[in-house]
DRENMARTI-938189 format. One line per 8 residues: number of its first residue (from 1); their letters; for each residue x, y, z of C-alpha. Coordinates in Angstrom, 1 decimal. Each point is the difference from the previous one (the first is absolute). Last residue first. Layout:
NUM = a = X/Y/Z | ... $
END
This chain:
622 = xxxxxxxx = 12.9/2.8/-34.9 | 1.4/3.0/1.9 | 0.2/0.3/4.1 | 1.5/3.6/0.3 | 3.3/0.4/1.7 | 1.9/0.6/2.9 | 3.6/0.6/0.9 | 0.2/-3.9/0.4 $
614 = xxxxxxxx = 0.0/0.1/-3.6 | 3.0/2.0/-0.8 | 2.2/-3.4/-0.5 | -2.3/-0.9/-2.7 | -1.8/-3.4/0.2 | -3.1/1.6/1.2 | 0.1/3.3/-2.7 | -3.4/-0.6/-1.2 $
606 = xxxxxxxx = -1.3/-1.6/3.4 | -1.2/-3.0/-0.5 | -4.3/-1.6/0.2 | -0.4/-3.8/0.4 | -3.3/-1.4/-0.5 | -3.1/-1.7/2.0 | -0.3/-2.8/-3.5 | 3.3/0.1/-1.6 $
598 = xxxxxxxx = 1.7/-0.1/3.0 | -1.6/-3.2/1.4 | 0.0/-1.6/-3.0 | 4.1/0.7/0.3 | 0.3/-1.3/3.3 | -1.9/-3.4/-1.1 | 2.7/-0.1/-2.4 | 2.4/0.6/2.6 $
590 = xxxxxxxx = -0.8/-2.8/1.9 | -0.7/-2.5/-2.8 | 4.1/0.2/-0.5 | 1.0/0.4/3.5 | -2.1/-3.4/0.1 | 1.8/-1.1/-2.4 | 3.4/1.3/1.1 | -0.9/-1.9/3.5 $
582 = xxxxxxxx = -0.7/-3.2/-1.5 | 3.4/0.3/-1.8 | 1.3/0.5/3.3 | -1.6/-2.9/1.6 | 0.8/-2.8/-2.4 | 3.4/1.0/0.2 | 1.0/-2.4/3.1 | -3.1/-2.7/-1.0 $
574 = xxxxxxxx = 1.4/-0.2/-3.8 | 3.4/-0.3/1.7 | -1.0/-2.8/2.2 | -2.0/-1.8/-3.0 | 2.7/-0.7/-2.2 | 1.4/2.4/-3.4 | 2.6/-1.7/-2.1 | 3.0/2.7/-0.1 $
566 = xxxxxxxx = 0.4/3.8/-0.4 | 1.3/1.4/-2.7 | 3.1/1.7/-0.6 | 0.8/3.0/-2.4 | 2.8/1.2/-1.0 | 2.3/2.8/-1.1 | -2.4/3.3/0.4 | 2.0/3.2/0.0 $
558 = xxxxxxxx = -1.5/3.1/1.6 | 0.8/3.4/-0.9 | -1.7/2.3/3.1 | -0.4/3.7/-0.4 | 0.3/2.1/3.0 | -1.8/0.5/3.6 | -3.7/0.2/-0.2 | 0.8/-2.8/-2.4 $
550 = xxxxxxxx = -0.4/0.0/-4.3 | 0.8/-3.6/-1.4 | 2.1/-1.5/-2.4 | -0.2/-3.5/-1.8 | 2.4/-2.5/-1.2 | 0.1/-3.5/-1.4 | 2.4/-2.8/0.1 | -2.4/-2.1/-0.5 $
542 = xxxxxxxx = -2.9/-0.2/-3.1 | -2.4/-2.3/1.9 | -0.5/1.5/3.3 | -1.6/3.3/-1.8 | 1.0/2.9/2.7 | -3.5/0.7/2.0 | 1.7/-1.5/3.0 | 2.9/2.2/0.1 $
534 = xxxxxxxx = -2.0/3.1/-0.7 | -2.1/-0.2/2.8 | 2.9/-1.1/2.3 | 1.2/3.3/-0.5 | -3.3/1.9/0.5 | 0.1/-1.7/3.8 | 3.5/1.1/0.6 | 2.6/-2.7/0.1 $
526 = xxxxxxxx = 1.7/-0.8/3.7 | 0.0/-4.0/-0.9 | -3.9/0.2/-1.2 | -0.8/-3.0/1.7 | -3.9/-0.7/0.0 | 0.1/0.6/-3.9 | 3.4/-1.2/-0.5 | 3.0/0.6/-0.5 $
518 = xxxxxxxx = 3.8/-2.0/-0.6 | 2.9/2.7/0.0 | 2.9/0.2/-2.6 | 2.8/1.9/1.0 | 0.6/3.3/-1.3 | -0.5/1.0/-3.9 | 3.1/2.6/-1.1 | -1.7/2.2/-2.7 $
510 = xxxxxxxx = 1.3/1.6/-2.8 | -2.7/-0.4/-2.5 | 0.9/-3.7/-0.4 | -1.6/-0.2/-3.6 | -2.5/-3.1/-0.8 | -2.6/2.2/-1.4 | -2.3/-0.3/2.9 | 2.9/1.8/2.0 $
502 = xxxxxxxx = 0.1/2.3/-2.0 | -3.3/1.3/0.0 | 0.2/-0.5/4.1 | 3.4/2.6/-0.4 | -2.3/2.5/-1.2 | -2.7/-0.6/2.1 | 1.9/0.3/3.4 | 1.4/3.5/-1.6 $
494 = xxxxxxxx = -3.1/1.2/0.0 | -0.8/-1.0/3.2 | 3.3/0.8/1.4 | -0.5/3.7/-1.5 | -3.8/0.5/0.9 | 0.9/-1.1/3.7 | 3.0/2.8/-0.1 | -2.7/2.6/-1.2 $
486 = xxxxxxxx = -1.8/-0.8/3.1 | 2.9/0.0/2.3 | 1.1/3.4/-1.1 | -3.7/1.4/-0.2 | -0.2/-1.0/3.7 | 3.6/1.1/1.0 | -1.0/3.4/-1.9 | -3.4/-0.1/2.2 $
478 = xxxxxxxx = 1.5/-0.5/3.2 | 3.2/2.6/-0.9 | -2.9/2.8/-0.9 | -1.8/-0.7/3.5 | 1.4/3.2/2.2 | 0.4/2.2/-3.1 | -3.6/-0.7/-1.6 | -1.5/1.4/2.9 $
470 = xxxxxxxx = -2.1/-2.2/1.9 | -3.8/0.3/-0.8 | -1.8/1.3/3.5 | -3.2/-1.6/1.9 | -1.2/2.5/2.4 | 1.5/-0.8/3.0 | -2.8/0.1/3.6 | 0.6/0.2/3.3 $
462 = xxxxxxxx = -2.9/-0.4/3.1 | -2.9/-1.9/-2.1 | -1.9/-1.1/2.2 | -1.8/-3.7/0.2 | -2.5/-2.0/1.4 | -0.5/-3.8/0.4 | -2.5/-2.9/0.6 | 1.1/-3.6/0.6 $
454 = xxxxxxxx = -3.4/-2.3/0.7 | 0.5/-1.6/-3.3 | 3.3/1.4/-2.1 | 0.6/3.3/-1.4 | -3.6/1.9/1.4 | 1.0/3.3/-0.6 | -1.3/2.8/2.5 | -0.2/3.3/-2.4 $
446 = xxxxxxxx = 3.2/2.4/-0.3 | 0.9/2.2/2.3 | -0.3/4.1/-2.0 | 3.3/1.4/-1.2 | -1.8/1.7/-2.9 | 2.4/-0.5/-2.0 | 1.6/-3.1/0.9 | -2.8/-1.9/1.5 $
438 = xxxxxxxx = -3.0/1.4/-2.3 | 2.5/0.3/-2.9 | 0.2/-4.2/0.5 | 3.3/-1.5/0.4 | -1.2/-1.1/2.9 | -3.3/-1.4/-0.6 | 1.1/-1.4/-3.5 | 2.9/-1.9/1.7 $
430 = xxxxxxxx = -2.7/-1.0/3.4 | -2.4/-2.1/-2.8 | 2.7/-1.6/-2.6 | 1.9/-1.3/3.3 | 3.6/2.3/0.7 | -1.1/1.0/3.6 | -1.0/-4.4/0.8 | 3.4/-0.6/-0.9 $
422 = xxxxxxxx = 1.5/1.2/3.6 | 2.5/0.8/-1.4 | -0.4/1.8/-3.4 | 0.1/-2.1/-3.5 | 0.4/2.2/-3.1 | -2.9/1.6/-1.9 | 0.4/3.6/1.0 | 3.1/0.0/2.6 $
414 = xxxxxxxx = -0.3/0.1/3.8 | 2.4/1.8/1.9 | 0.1/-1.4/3.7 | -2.6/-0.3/2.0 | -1.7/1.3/3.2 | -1.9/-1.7/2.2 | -3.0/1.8/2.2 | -0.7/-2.4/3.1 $
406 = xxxxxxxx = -3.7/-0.7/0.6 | -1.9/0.8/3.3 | -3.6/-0.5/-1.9 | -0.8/3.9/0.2 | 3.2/1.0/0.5 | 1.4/-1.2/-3.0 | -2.7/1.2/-2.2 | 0.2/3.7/1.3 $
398 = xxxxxxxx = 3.5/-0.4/-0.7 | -0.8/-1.0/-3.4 | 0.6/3.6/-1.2 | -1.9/2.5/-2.6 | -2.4/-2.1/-0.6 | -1.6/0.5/3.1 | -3.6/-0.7/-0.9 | 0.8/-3.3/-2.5 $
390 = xxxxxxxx = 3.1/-1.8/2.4 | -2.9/0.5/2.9 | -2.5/-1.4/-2.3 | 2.0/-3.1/-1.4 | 1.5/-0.9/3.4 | -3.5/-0.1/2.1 | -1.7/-1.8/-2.2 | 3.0/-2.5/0.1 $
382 = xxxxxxxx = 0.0/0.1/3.6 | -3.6/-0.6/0.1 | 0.3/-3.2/-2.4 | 3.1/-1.0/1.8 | -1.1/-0.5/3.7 | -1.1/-3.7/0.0 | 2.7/-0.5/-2.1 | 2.6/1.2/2.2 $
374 = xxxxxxxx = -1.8/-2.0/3.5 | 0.9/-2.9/-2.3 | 3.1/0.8/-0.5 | 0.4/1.1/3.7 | -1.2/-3.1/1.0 | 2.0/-2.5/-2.2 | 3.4/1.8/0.9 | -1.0/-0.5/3.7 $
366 = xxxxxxxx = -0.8/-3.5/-0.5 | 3.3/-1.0/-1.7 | 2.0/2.3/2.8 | -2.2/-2.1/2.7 | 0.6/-3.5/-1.3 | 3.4/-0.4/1.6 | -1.5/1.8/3.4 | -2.9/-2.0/0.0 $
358 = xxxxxxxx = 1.9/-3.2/-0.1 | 0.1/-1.7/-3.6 | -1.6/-4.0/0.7 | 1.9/-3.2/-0.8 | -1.4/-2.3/3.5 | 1.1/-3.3/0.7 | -2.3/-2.7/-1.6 | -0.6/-2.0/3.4 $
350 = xxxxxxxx = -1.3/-4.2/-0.7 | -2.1/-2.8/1.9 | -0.8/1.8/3.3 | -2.4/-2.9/1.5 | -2.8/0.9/1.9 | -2.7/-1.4/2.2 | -2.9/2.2/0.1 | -2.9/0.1/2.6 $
342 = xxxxxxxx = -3.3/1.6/-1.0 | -1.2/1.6/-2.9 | -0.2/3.8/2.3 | 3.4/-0.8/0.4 | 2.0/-1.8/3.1 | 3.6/-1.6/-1.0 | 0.4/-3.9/1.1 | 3.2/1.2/-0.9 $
334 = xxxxxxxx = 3.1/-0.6/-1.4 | 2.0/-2.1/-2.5 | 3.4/1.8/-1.2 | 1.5/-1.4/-3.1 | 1.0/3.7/-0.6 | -0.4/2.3/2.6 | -2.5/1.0/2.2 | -1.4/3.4/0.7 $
326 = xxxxxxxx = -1.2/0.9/-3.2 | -2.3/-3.2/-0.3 | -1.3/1.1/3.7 | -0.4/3.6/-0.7 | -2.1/-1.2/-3.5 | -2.0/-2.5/2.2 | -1.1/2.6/2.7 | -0.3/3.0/-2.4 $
318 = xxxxxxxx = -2.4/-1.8/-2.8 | 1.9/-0.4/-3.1 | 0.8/2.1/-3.2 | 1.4/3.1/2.0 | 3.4/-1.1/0.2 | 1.1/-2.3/-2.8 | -1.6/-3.1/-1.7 | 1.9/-3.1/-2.0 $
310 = xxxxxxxx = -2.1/-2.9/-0.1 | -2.7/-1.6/2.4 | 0.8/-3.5/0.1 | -2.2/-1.8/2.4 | 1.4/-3.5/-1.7 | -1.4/1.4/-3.2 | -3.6/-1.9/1.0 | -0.4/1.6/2.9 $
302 = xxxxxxxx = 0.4/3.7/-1.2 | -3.2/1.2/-1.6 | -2.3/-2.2/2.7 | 1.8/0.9/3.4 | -0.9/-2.6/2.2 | 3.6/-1.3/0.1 | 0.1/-3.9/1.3 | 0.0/-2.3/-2.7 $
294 = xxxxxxxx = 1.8/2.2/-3.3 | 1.9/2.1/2.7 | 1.4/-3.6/2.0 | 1.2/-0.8/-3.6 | 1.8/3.5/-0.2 | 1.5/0.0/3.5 | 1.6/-3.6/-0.7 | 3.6/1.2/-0.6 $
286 = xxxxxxxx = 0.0/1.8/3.1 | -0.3/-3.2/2.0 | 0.5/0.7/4.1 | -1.0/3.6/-0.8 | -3.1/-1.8/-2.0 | -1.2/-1.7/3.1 | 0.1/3.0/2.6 | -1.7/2.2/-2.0 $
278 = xxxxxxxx = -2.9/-2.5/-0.9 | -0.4/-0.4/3.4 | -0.2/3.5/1.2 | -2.2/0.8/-2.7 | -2.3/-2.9/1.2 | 0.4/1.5/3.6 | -1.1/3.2/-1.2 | -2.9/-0.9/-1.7 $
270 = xxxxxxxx = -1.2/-1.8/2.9 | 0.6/3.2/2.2 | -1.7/2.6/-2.1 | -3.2/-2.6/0.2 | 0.1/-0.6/3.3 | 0.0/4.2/0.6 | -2.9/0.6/-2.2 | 0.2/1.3/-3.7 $
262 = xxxxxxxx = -0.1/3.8/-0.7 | 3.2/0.1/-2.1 | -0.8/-3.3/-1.6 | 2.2/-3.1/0.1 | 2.1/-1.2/-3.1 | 2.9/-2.3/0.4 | 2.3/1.4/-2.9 | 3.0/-2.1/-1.5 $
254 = xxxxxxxx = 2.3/2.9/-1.8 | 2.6/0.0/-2.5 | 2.1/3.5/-0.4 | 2.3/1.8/-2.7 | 1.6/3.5/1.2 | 0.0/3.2/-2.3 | 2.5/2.8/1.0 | -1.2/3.1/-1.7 $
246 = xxxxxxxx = 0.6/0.5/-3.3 | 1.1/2.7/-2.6 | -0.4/3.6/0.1 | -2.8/-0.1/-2.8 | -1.5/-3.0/2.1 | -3.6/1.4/-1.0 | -1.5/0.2/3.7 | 4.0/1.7/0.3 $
238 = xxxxxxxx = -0.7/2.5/-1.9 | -2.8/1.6/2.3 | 2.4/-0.5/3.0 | 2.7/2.0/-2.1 | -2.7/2.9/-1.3 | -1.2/0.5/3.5 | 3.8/0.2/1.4 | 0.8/2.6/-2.9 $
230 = xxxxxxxx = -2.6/1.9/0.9 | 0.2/0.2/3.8 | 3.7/1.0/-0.6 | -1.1/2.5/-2.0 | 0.4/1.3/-3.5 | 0.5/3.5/-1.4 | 0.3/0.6/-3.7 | 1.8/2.8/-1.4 $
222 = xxxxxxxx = 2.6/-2.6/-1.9 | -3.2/-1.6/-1.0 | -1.1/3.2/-2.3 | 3.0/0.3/-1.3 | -0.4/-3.7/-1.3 | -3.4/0.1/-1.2 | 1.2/2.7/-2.1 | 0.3/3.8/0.1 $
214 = xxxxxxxx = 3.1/1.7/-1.6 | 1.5/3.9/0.1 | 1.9/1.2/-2.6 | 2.4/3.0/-0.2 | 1.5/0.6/-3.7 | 2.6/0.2/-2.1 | -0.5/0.9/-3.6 | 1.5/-0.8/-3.3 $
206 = xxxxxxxx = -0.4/0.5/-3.7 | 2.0/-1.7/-2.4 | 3.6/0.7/-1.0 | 0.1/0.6/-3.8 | 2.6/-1.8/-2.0 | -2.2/-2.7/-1.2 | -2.5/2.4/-1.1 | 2.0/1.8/-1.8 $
198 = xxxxxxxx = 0.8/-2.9/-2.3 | -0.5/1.8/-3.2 | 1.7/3.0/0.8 | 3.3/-1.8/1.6 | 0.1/-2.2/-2.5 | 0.7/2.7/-2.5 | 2.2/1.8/2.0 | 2.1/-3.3/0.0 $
190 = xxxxxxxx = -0.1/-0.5/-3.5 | 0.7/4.1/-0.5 | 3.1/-0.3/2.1 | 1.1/-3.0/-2.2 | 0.9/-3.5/1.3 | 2.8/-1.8/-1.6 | 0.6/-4.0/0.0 | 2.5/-1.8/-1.5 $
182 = xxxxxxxx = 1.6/-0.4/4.1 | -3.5/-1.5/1.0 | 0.5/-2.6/-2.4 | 1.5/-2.6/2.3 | -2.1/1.0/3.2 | -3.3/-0.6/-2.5 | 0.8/-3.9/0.7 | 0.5/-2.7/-3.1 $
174 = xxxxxxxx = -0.4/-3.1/1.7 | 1.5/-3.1/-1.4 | -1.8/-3.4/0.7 | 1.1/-3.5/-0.5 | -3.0/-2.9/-0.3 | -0.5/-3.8/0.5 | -3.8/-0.6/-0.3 | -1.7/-1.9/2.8 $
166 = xxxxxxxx = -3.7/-1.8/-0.5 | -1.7/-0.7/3.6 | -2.9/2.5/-0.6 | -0.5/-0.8/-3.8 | 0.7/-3.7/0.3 | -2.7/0.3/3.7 | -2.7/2.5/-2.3 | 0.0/-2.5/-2.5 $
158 = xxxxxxxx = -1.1/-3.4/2.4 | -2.5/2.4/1.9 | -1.5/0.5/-3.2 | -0.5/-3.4/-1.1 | -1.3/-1.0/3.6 | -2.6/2.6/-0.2 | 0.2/3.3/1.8 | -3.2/0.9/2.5 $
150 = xxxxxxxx = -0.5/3.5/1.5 | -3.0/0.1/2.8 | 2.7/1.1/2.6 | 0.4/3.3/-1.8 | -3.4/1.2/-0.2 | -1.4/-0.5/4.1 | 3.6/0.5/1.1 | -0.2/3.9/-1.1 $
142 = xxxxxxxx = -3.1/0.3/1.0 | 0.7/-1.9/3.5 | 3.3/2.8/0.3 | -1.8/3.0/-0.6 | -1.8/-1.3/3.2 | 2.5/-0.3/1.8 | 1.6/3.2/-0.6 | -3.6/1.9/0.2 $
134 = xxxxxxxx = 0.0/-2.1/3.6 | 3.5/1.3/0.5 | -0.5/4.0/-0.3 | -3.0/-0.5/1.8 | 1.7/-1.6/3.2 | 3.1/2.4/-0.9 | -2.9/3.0/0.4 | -1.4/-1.9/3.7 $
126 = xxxxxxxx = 3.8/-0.1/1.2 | 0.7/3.9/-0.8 | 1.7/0.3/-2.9 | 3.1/1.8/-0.9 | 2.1/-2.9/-2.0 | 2.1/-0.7/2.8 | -3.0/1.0/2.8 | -1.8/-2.9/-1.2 $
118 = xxxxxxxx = 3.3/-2.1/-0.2 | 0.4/0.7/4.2 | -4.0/-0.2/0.6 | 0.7/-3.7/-1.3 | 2.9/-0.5/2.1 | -1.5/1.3/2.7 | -3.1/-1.9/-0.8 | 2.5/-3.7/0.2 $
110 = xxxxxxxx = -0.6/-2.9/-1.7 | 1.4/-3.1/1.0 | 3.1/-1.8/-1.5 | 2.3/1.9/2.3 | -1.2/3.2/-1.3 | -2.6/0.5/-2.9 | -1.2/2.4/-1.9 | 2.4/-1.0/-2.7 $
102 = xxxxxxxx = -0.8/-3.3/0.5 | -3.5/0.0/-2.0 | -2.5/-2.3/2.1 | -1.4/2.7/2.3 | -0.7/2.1/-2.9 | -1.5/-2.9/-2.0 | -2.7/-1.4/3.0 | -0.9/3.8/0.7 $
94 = xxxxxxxx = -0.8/0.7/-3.6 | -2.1/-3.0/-0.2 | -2.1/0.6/2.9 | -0.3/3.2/-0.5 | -1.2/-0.9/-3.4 | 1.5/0.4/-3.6 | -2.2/0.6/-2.9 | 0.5/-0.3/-4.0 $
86 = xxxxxxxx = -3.1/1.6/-1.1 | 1.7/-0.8/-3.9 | -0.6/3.7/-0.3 | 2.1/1.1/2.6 | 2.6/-2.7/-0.4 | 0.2/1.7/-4.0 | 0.8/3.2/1.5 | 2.6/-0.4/2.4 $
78 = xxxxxxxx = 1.9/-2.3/-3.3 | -0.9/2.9/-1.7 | 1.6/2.6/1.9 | 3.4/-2.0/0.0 | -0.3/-0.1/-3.3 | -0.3/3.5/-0.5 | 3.7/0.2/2.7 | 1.6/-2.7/-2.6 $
70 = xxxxxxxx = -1.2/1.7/-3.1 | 1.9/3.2/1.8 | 3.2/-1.5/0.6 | 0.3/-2.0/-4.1 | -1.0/3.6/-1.0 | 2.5/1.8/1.9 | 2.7/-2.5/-1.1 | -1.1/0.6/-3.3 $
62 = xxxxxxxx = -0.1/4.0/0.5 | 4.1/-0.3/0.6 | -0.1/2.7/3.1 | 1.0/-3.3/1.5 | 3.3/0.0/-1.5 | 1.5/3.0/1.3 | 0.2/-2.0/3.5 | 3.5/-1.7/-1.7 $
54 = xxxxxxxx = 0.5/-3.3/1.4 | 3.7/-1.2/-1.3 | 0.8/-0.5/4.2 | -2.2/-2.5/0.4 | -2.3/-1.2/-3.5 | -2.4/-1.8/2.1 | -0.1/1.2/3.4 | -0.5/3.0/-1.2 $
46 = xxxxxxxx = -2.5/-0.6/-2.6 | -2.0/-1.5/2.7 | 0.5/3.3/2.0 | -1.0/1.9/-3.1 | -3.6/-1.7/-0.1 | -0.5/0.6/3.6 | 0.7/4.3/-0.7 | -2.5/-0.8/-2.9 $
38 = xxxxxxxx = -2.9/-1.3/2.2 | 0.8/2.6/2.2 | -0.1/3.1/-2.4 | -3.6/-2.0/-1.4 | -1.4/0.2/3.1 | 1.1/3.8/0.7 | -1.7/1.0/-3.2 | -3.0/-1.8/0.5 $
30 = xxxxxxxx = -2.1/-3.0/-1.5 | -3.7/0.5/0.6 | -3.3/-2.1/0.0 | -2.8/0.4/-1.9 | 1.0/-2.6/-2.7 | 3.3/0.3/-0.1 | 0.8/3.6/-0.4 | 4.0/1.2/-0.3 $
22 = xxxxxxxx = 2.6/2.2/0.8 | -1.8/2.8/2.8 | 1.4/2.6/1.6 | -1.6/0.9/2.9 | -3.3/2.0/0.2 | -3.6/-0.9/0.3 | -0.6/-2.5/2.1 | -1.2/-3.7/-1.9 $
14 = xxxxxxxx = -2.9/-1.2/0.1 | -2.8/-2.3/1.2 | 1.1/0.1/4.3 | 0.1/3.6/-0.1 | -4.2/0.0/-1.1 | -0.7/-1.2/3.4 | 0.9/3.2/1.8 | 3.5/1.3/1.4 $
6 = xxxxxx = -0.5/-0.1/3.4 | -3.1/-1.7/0.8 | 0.6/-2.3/-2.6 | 3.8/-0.9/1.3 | -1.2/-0.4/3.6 | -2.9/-2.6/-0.7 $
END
């Protein structure tokens, strides 16, 4: 109920109004600051990959852009499609996976700090990572629900395991852009040049720093004040359901010689002195106490189980017999013991020990699970309270602050569509807020944002950078190393081809081949994916044979010597790679299915999305 009252039912069916946006799927939204991510992960990968001859320049390369933002849309379709499939995950079910997945685990058990720990991580509260997982999972079942219906015949299986397992004998020589950098010249006017068109690139984006103030669930709780009398009422309530674990449970057989409450002396007596008999003879025979039950015990329910009466703890038994049973020890016989039944003679048969958490080890769990609940209790009128009081004074969120008792943060610069700490001030909702003319202009709060569930937040803009282009002076030797390097690419390409023309015509071309290295598919030996491309679509029949390649990081002549096939094919490696081709075919159906999908809600981009200006806003354009 708190986000309608606040912001009104119609927020919940589209999109704020500001923030820059890169593409539509559907009627959702892909943002600047999403797609900046996305490509920063991207560049790690190609990190990693190529080591130290990674050069970032590459992904302003609008391929790679392209490949990053299909990826993201994807992404959106795949949240999408489970939507539409009704693809639904219960408490229940959600529960049972969290508690199962070991990263929220400790020990081999799961453990809520932990859990509150990764929440806080990705900044969530627990309740928005419980969301963000149950889209996750379910995202997951549609996903499942296509690919694991794939089926590959025998005959294919067979071909994909000689294509898979096939190894080609190669030598490579790469042709990198550092060996022609010294034939290239970069004019004044090229660099100028650049400079213009790319202004963007060269411009420092917008920034503010502002004060914020938060109210969640959580800050609410810290507020919270709990008693002793409380937390003691909530541990002996708990304990009914053995949350803290259980009491000490002892086993008992019984032989009962019943005699009513209100019966005459005579009669009291009699029964007595059978109990007192039957006492006697089964202490001089233990062994026999459940066959003297089955005759003797006029206790219906229990005589025929030998007067077996289970496992009970404190509380489950009248007071006489249950002090009695608790008073003895195992293998104990006692009694005759007086009840409103009649007279009991008892045999302790077994103790479970007691595993219970003490009131003080439970108490910190108790207290934290009062004052959050004590926080929700109050977070309806303390978020009424937050959006008016950040609406009339605008021109401060002290009044806010005092109101609820929250602390006013302050952060550091945060950059137009970059990630800010915490991340919740750069989402799609609190950047067009803040970089709003009502915030920096008019220097006015901005409204309470809801950024996760039950986490609403207010900001001030306090400092504020208009964005500024560099001057050409102080970024002329990055665009001339740029240019340089880019010229020096064209040079090794072109001179790649040349020498791959004669190489086909059975000339040397000056080249000294290095050791020859066996690849394949699954073990590329170091090659770049776009290199083993070309070695594998190289006609096996008409060996030697050479090819050439473009790579984010050269040109790649590649000689082909041999080829060796795989041997006879048996069951155990049809089962081993059985599974992967499955996989591809259900990859295969997967991202058909994606691409019905598209067709039929689709996919809007940005004009300029793949440029590097993009993330300085655009226009959605068909």
């Amino acid at each position: 109920m708190i986000p309608f009252g606040l912001f009104g039912i119609d927020f919940y069916f589209h999109t704020p109004v500001g923030g820059d946006t890169i593409a539509t799927v559907g009627r959702t939204r892909i943002g600047a600051v999403d797609f900046d991510m996305a490509l920063r992960r991207q560049a790690d990968i190609y990190r990693q990959q190529f080591r130290g001859q990674f050069d970032p320049s590459i992904m302003d390369n609008p391929e790679i852009r392209g490949a990053v933002l299909d990826r993201l849309i994807n992404e959106r379709l795949v949240e999408i499609g489970s939507q539409r499939a009704n693809i639904r995950l219960s408490d229940r079910q959600l529960a049972d996976r969290i508690v199962s997945d070991p990263l929220f685990q400790v020990d081999g058990k799961f453990s809520k700090d932990r859990y509150e720990s990764v929440a806080r991580a990705n900044g969530l509260t627990a309740p928005g990572l419980d969301e963000r997982l149950r889209e996750q999972f379910r995202e997951e079942s549609f996903r499942n629900s296509i690919v694991d219906t794939a089926f590959v015949p025998r005959s294919t299986l067979d071909a994909f395991i000689r294509l898979s397992e096939q190894t080609r004998d190669v030598a490579v020589v790469n042709l990198t852009p550092e060996a022609y950098l010294a034939k290239v010249k970069v004019t004044p006017e090229q660099v100028k040049a650049y400079y213009t068109a790319h202004a963007a690139e060269f411009t420092t984006p917008e920034e503010v720093k502002v004060d914020y103030i938060e109210l969640s669930t959580d800050t609410l709780a810290a507020q919270a004040q709990v008693t002793p009398e409380q937390v003691k009422a909530s541990y002996d309530e708990d304990m009914k359901s053995g949350k803290w674990g259980q009491p000490e449970q002892r086993r008992a057989s019984h032989i009962l010689v019943t005699v009513k409450p209100d019966a005459k002396e005579p009669e009291k007596k009699a029964a007595l002195a059978k109990a007192q008999e039957i006492a006697a003879q089964v202490r001089k025979n233990p062994k026999s106490f459940a066959e003297v039950a089955k005759k003797e015990s006029q206790d219906p329910g229990s005589a025929t189980q030998g007067g077996d009466l289970g496992f009970f703890a404190r509380g489950a038994m009248v007071k006489p017999f249950e002090d009695a049973v608790y008073g003895a020890k195992k293998g104990d016989i006692v009694g005759p013991v007086l009840s409103d039944f009649g007279y009991h003679v008892i045999q302790v048969t077994d103790v479970k020990p007691a595993n219970v958490k003490s009131l003080a080890e439970a108490t910190p769990e108790i207290e934290a699970a009062l004052k959050k609940q004590a926080a929700s209790t109050r977070m309806a009128d303390s978020a009424e309270t937050f959006s008016n009081v950040v609406y009339e004074k605008p021109d401060s969120l002290q009044g806010a602050a005092d109101a609820l008792k929250l602390p006013i943060r302050h952060s550091d610069w945060i950059r137009k569509g970059m990630p800010a700490s915490p991340p919740y001030l750069s989402s799609p909702k609190m950047t067009a807020e803040i970089f709003s003319d009502n915030s920096i202009k008019a220097k006015r709060n901005t409204s309470a944002v809801e950024v996760a569930p039950n986490v609403l937040v207010a900001a001030h803009v306090v400092d504020h950078k208009a964005a500024e282009l560099k001057p050409l002076d102080a970024v002329q030797a990055d665009i001339e190393k740029r240019l340089a390097r880019e010229e020096a690419l064209k040079l090794a390409a072109a001179d790649g081809a040349a020498k791959l023309k004669e190489l086909q015509a059975g000339k040397d071309a000056g080249l000294k081949w290095p050791a020859v290295l066996a690849v394949n598919r699954q073990k590329p030996g170091g090659l770049m994916p776009p290199v083993i491309e070309a070695v594998f679509r190289v006609d096996a029949k008409k060996l030697p044979a050479f090819t050439g390649v473009d790579t984010p990081v050269g040109y790649s002549l590649v000689q082909v010597s041999k080829v060796n096939e795989p041997g006879a094919i048996d069951d155990a490696r049809r089962k081993a790679l059985g599974d992967r081709l499955r996989d591809a075919a259900g990859a295969e159906e997967f991202d058909a299915a994606l691409g019905s999908l598209r067709e039929r809600i689709g996919v809007t981009v940005a004009k300029n999305a793949l440029q590097k200006s993009a993330t300085a806003g655009t226009d959605p354009q068909q």
